[in-house]
C-alpha positions in Angstrom: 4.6 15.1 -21.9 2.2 12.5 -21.4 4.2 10.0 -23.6 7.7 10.7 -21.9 5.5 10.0 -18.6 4.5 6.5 -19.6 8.3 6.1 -21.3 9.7 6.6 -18.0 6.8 4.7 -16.2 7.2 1.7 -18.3 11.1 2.1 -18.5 10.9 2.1 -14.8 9.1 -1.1 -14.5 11.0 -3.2 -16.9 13.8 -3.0 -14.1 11.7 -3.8 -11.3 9.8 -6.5 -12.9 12.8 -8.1 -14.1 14.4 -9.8 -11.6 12.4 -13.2 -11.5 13.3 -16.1 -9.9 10.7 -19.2 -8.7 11.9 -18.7 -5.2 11.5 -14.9 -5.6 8.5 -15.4 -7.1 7.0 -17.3 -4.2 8.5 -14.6 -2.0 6.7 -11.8 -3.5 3.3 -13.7 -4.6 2.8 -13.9 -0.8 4.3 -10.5 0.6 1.3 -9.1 -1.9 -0.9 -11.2 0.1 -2.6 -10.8 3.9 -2.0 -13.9 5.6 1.5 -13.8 5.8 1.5 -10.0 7.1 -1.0 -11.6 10.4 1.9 -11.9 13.1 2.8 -8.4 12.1 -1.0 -7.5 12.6 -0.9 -9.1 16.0 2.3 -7.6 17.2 0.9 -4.2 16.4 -2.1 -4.8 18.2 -0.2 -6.3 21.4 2.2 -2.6 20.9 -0.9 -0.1 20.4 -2.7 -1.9 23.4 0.6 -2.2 25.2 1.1 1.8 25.0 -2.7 3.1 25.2 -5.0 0.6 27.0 -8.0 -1.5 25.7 -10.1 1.8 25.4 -7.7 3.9 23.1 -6.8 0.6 21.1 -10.2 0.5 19.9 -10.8 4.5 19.3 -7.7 3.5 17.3 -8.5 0.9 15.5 -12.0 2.7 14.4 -10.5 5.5 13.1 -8.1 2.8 11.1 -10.9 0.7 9.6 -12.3 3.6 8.6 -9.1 4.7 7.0 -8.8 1.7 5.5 -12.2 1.7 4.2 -11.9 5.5 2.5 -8.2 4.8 1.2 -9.9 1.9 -0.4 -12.7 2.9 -2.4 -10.8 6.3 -3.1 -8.6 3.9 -4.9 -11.9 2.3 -6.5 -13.2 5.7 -7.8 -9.6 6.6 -9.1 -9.4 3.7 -11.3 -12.6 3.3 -12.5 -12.9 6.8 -13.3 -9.4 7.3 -14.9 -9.3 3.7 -16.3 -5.5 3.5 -16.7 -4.6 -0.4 -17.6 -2.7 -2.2 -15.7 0.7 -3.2 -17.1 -0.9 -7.2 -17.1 -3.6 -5.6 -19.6 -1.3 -3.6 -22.1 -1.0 -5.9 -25.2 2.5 -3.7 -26.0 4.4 -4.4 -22.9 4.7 -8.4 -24.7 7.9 -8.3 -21.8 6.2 -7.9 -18.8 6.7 -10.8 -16.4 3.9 -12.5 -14.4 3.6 -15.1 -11.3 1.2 -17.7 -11.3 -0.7 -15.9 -14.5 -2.4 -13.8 -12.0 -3.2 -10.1 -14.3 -5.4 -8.4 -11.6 -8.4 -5.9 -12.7 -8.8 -4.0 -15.8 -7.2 -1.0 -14.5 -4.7 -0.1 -11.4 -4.3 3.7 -11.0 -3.6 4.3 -7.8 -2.6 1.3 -6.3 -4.9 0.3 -3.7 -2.4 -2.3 -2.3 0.6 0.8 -2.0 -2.3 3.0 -0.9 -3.6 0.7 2.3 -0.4 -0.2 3.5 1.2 3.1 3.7 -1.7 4.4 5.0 -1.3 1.9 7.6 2.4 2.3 8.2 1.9 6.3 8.1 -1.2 6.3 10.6 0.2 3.7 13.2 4.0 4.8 12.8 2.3 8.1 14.0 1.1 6.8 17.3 4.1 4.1 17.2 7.6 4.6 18.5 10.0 5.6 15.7 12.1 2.6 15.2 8.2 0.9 14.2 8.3 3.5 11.9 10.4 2.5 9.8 9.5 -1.0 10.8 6.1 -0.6 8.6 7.6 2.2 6.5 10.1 -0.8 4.7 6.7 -3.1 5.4 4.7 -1.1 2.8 7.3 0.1 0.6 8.3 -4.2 0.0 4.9 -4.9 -0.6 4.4 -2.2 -3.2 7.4 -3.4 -4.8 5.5 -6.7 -5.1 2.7 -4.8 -6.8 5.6 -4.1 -9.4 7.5 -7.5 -9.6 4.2 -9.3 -10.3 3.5 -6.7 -13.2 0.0 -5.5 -12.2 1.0 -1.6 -11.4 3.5 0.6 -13.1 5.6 2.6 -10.5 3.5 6.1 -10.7 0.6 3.9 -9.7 1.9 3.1 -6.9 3.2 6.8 -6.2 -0.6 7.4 -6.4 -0.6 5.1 -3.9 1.5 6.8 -1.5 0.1 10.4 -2.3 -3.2 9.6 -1.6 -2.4 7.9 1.7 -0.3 11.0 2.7 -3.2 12.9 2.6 -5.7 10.5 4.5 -3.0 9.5 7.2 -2.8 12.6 8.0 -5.8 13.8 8.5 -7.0 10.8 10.3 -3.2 11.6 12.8 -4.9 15.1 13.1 -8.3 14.1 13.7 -6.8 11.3 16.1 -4.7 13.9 18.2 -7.6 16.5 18.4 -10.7 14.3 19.2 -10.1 10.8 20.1 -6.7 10.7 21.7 -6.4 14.4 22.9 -4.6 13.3 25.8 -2.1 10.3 25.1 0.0 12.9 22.9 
């Protein structure tokens, strides 16, 4: 089972690594990054502080730094303690394609990058209206797809990603709802 797992995982990945191109490869180098997301991070500021006030903005925004800050060393204590390679660090997979030589760490289960983001897009598009749902829903599946095209996570990391932020966004919705924002819902 295990073998047909990392068949499929790899067979997976060879199609969405494939498709390189410089310009693409400029495009997705960056939508892995942070800076270019920061207008997006402003405009979701401006919209939380737009629909709860200064106060609830930075309830909010505590609850999602310390979101952030479990979904990321979760992601920490998952790959150092399952030590899965990253496709950049498997010496069979001679066809994986990479930008800028960048390989990332050792090891990349669960995808700390697929993880954040759709914790972000999960928590937010919570308190959000729903057409910024899908807004940052597309935001955090693209740049997990980036994760893939630059060849540093197979696809079930990044499903890793997504399960483990499932559970922490909502939690932290429940936890928002119940103490911090009781009455904004």
């Amino acid at each position: 089972m295990e073998n047909f797992l990392q068949h499929l995982d790899e067979t997976i990945l060879r199609v969405l690594n494939a498709p390189h191109t410089p310009f693409l490869d400029e495009v997705f180098w960056y939508v892995s990054g942070n800076v270019v997301w920061i207008p997006l991070y402003v405009y979701l500021l401006w919209l939380l502080y737009k629909q709860y006030g200064w106060q609830n903005l930075l309830k909010i925004l505590g609850v999602l730094v310390l979101l952030l800050v479990c979904t990321d060393q979760i992601c920490n204590v998952f790959k150092n303690f399952i030590q899965r390679p990253r496709p950049t660090h498997n010496p069979d997979l001679t066809w994986i394609k990479t930008v800028r030589d960048y390989r990332g760490g050792a090891f990349g289960f669960v995808s700390a990058h697929a993880a954040n983001t759709m914790v972000v897009a999960l928590f937010l598009g919570n308190l959000l209206d729903k057409k910024m749902r899908y807004v940052l829903l597309a935001w955090a599946v693209l740049v997990a797809y980036s994760r893939t095209y630059l060849g540093v996570h197979y696809p079930f990391d990044i499903f890793g990603g997504w399960c483990l932020a499932g559970i922490l966004s909502t939690l932290a919705i429940w936890l928002t709802r119940k103490f911090f924002l009781p009455k904004a819902y």
